[in-house]
Structures are given as structure tokens and as C-alpha cells.
Steps between C-alpha positions, in 0.01 A plus 500: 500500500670813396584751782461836308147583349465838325198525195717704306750285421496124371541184757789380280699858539414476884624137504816575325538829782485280765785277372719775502429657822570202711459615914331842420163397379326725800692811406421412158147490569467821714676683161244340259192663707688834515537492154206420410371489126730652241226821437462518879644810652800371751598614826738798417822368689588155677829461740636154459793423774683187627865412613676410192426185301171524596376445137372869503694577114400154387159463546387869397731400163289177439174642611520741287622326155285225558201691503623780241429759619655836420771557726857707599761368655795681626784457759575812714854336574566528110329864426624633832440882381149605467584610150589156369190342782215696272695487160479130544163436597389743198746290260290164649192707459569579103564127405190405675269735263747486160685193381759744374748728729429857471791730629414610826461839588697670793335437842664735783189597767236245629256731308656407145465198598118525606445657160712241259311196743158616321648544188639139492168383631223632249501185315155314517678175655636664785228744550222208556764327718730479835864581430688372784822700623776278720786696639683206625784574842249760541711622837765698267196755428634687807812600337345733224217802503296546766194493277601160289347269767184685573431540137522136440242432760274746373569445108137345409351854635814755323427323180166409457569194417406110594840384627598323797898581689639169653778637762729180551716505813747319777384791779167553618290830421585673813847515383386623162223751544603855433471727803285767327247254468344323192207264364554192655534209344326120546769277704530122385790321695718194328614271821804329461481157398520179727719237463213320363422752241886521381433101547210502219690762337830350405380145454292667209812572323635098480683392216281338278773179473449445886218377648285796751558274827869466418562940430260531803693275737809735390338787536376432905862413560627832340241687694583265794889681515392868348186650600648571833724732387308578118153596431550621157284325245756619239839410627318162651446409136838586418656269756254220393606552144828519566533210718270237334750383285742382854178271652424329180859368473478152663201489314618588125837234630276225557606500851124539696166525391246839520376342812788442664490845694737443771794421262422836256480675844854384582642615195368860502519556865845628530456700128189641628697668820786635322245705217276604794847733613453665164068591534453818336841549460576383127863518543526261215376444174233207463733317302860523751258334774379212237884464397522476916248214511670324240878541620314389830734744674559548918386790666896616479487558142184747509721773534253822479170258587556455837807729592369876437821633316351806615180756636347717295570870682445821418767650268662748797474176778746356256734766456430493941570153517783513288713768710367313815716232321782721429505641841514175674748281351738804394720676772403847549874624433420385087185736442700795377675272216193360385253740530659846510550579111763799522680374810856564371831345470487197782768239569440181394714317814174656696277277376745192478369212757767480744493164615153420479421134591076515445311708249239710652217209341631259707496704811168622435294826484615785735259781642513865322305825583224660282655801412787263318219287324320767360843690358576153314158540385540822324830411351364204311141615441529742133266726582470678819302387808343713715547378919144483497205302715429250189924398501509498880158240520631283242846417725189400743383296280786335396559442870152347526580264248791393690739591180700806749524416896440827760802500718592685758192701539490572859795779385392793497775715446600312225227459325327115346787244362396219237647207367396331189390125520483422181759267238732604216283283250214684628641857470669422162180374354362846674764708347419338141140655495623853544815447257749533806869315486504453860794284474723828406386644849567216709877540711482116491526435149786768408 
């Protein structure tokens, strides 16, 4: 018995919706009896939120094209000026009413574009019919004119016109509404899905030359080791994609049978651990981790998948971090050579090391002041850094990440004293996202 009943439209085009929309048949529902029929007029504005992966892009995409009806659909991440936001939608609106592309006049105001949205709209199809307008990530509305947003939500009454605005978003409408007020819209929340929805979900996609118990048995013990730490519908399929191949090995070898689930559990157990270090991460391509299954190789040799080679920071916490470096493992006495550019004619017997048993790596990191940090800073930093709030709260947070040490605090003559915690492999591979030789800087390594 189908789910969705709507006179306007045919049971086989409602059957064929409900196929794709797997899990989201009520919100599905609630949307066909705010639409209503296609010559119905439609509630002027609708706010669609949910965490992300909620299936809030998806659905509204297959809704939509299943049905046919006339609709725009445009990402506010991609136009992120209002300019290229209304130029878009009226671009969208064109094709919709002529199978050819006219050229597009300027739009620069929110009244231009009020006034080019009729003239793209006289048409007798889109005059005796809904046009649906989805500004998908919805949020980034904030960033531009103060009278984008409210104009959206009160489009149908500016234009005269029978269209509907579908606000997609990850925050809810409090977060969203514009403080000088505006029509509000009609709230429909996505929930996020169970593990029994990304259950249904994922065992929908099985490989046709597998049976559906077999990819579903997989897919419960993928969910078994992920969903703890990932509820994304989208990088859950690309772990079950990507893994697939691993579990049906002693399978495709002949060496156990679909049902033997105990023995394909053994074999992907350990492979299954090592890619959930990487979630999200993608710090290799799809086809170094298959070449990885197939070499079979230990956890040693995933240098970069489980070992961090380094954090992404902001660009002046490198340039920080870096001098930190400097500061700790060179002595203080070798600043003026390396960082003073004009500092004159200097003996080189005063920078010999006179009987030096241990390199300052092996002894470790010593303590240095702040006001020596932040001079190292502005000798290797090009362009000239202000002693400002923003620098001094980032050497906090580099000290809440546990990359500097506080020392010596209780001082207070003195002043704070830091010592960097971090390795050489770690700072070099640092140093090579800013373009910075910090070998040549090192007293070590001269």
C-alpha cells in the first residue's frame, strides 16, 4: 500500500518517490500537503533545518524532479555575494520559461531583482503554477545585506507572484532571523537518522553480484565499529564503499562462504580499526588505502594515516610555533647571527662548539622568555606583526594544545617562560607549509 497519496499526481510517480526517499516518508508527506496542487497558491516561505546529513538537500532535490515542478536551486556557499545569490536564481529562472539562454541583465539592488523576477515569470506555465525557490546552507544569508533574508521570506507578496522560498539549514531559525524583524517562515525539522535508518539506508545500495543478506551483514558490522564516532550518511557510504572490497576477500579466494560471518569478521576487524583513525580526515586518496589493503601493510607503514605529520594552525601560530622551536633548542648567545640581518663583521671561533659532547636535541628543550619568542617571530615572519591581543591568545592556544609548555609562571618580575614540546619531524613538516628552511636556523645542524 503506497505511503504518499496526493490526487494530483499519479500512484506510479508517488511509488517511484517513495523509493527514493527511503527514512523520510513523514517529512515527505508534511511537504506534499504544503504544497498542495500545482495551481494552488503555496505558503510564501518554509525553513527546513537539521544537523548535517540529515537528507535536507536530497530529498527537496528528488521531491522536486520527481514531481516536476518548476523549481530554483542555488547554494549560498557557492554564490556567497548577494550579487551572484540573485543573478543565479534569475539565470535558473530564465531556463525554466525559455529553452534557450538569454544574456542576463545586470542585477545590483534586491529591487532589480523584484522587477527582472516578474519579467522572467510572465510566461503562461509559470504563471498558472508554483515555482519553488531552495537556497540550500541557508545560514550563510547572514553574511550579506540586511534586506536579502527578509526579502526572501516575503518574495510571494514583493512580486506578485505564486512562488514558494525553501530556506535549507544546519542552525535553527533563532539563529537566523534578522533582528529588525521579518515574515516568518513555516518550520519543518529533518531528525538525524538512526542507526536503523542508515541500516535500511546503506543496505539499499548492495552490489547487485552479492546477495542483500550478505552486503547487510557487512554493513551492521561497519556500523557496529563507526557510528560511535560517525553519523554522516555520506562519509558512512564512503567507508562502506571503500572497504567492501577487504570483507569479500576470503570469499572471492574460496576460503569461507557468505555465511560464514565470524571468519569475514576476522579478516576486516583489524582493517576496519586502522581506517576508522582516518574518519573525515581523507588524508589519502581512495586508491593509496586499496593499494594498503592489498600490500596488507602493518600499522607502521601508514605513515600520515595514523601518525598526524602535522595540525592544521593558523598561518601566524606557525610562524609562533616555529620560533618557539628556534628559541628552545638554540642557545640564546646564537640569535644575533641568525636573525639579526646587518649584525656586522663577527668571528667565526665564536660560534665554534668548544668541546661539545651532546647537541642541544639530545638534551632537550630549554625554557625562554616571551619577549625573546616574539622578536624571533618578527625576524622570520615577512611582513610585520603587530604585539597585538589576537598574537598574544594564539601562544595560549598553542599552550592549550600542549604544543608550548608555561614555565615558570609564578615569576613575576620576569615575566611567563615557555618551552616547546613538540619534535623536529613535526616542526619541519610545520615549517614546509609556510615555505620556511628551518634547518638553516637551527645551531644544531651548522
Amino acid at each position: 500500500m503506497p505511503l504518499f497519496k496526493h490526487p494530483e499526481y499519479p500512484e506510479a510517480t508517488l511509488l517511484h518517490l517513495e523509493s527514493l526517499v527511503t527514512c523520510r516518508e513523514s517529512q515527505v508527506s508534511t511537504l506534499l500537503s504544503i504544497f498542495g496542487e500545482r495551481q494552488h497558491l503555496s505558503f510564501p516561505s518554509l525553513f527546513i533545518y537539521g544537523h548535517t546529513s540529515s537528507g535536507k538537500t536530497y530529498v527537496m532535490q528528488m521531491l522536486l524532479k520527481t514531481l516536476e515542478l518548476p523549481h530554483v536551486f542555488v547554494n549560498c556557499i557557492e554564490c556567497f555575494t548577494s550579487r551572484l545569490l540573485l543573478e543565479e536564481i534569475l539565470r535558473q529562472l530564465q531556463r525554466l520559461s525559455s529553452k534557450e539562454d538569454p544574456p542576463l541583465p545586470s542585477c545590483d539592488t534586491f529591487n532589480d531583482f523584484i522587477r527582472l523576477f516578474k519579467q522572467a515569470t510572465v510566461t503562461p506555465d509559470l504563471q498558472n503554477q508554483t515555482i519553488y525557490v531552495v537556497l540550500d546552507k541557508a545560514e550563510q544569508l547572514r553574511e550579506t545585506e540586511a534586506n536579502i533574508l527578509p526579502g526572501f521570506l516575503r518574495l510571494q507578496e514583493l512580486t506578485e507572484r505564486n512562488v514558494t522560498v525553501l530556506l535549507l539549514s544546519e542552525i535553527v531559525w533563532e539563529l537566523l532571523r534578522p533582528n529588525t524583524g521579518c515574515l516568518e517562515p513555516l518550520p519543518l525539522y529533518f531528525p538525524d537518522y538512526s542507526i536503523g535508518h542508515l541500516q535500511k539506508i546503506l543496505t539499499h545500495y548492495h552490489p547487485p553480484e552479492y546477495s542483500f543478506d550478505f552486503y547487510a551483514a557487512y554493513i551492521n558490522i561497519l556500523l557496529g565499529v563507526f557510528y560511535p564516532v560517525c553519523r554522516d550518511l555520506k562519509e558512512l557510504r564512503h567507508l562502506a564503499a571503500l572497504n567492501f572490497s577487504k570483507y569479500c576477500e576470503p570469499v572471492v579466494q574460496g576460503e569461507a562462504s557468505e555465511r560464514d560471518t565470524r571468519r569475514l569478521w576476522k579478516n576486516i576487524e583489524s582493517h576496519l580499526k586502522k581506517a576508522m583513525q582516518t574518519v573525515y580526515l581523507r588524508e589519502i586518496s581512495s586508491s593509496q588505502w586499496e593499494q594498503l589493503q592489498q600490500d596488507d601493510g602493518e600499522p607502521g607503514q601508514l605513515k600520515g594515516l595514523s601518525a598526524h605529520a602535522h595540525v592544521e594552525l593558523p598561518y601566524y601560530s606557525k610562524f609562533l610555533l616555529i620560533a618557539a622551536y628556534l628559541a628552545s633548542y638554540n642557545p640564546s648567545r646564537t640569535d644575533k647571527r641568525f636573525f639579526v640581518k646587518h649584525h656586522g663583521k663577527i668571528r667565526k671561533k665564536n660560534f665554534q662548539k668548544k668541546h661539545e659532547k651532546t647537541s642541544n636535541h639530545l638534551l632537550g628543550p630549554k625554557p625562554f622568555p616571551l619577549d625573546r619568542l616574539l622578536a624571533i617571530v618578527y625576524s622570520i615572519v615577512d611582513s610585520r606583526v603587530a604585539p597585538s591581543a589576537n598574537i598574544f591568545s594564539q601562544i595560549t592556544s598553542l599552550v592549550t594544545l600542549q604544543l608550548l609548555s608555561l614555565v615558570g609562571h609564578d615569576d613575576q618580575l620576569n615575566g611567563p617562560r615557555y618551552k616547546c614540546n613538540v619534535s623536529l619531524d613535526f616542526i619541519r613538516a610545520i615549517s614546509r607549509t609556510v615555505d620556511f628552511d628551518i634547518i638553516k636556523y637551527l645551531y644544531d645542524f651548522l
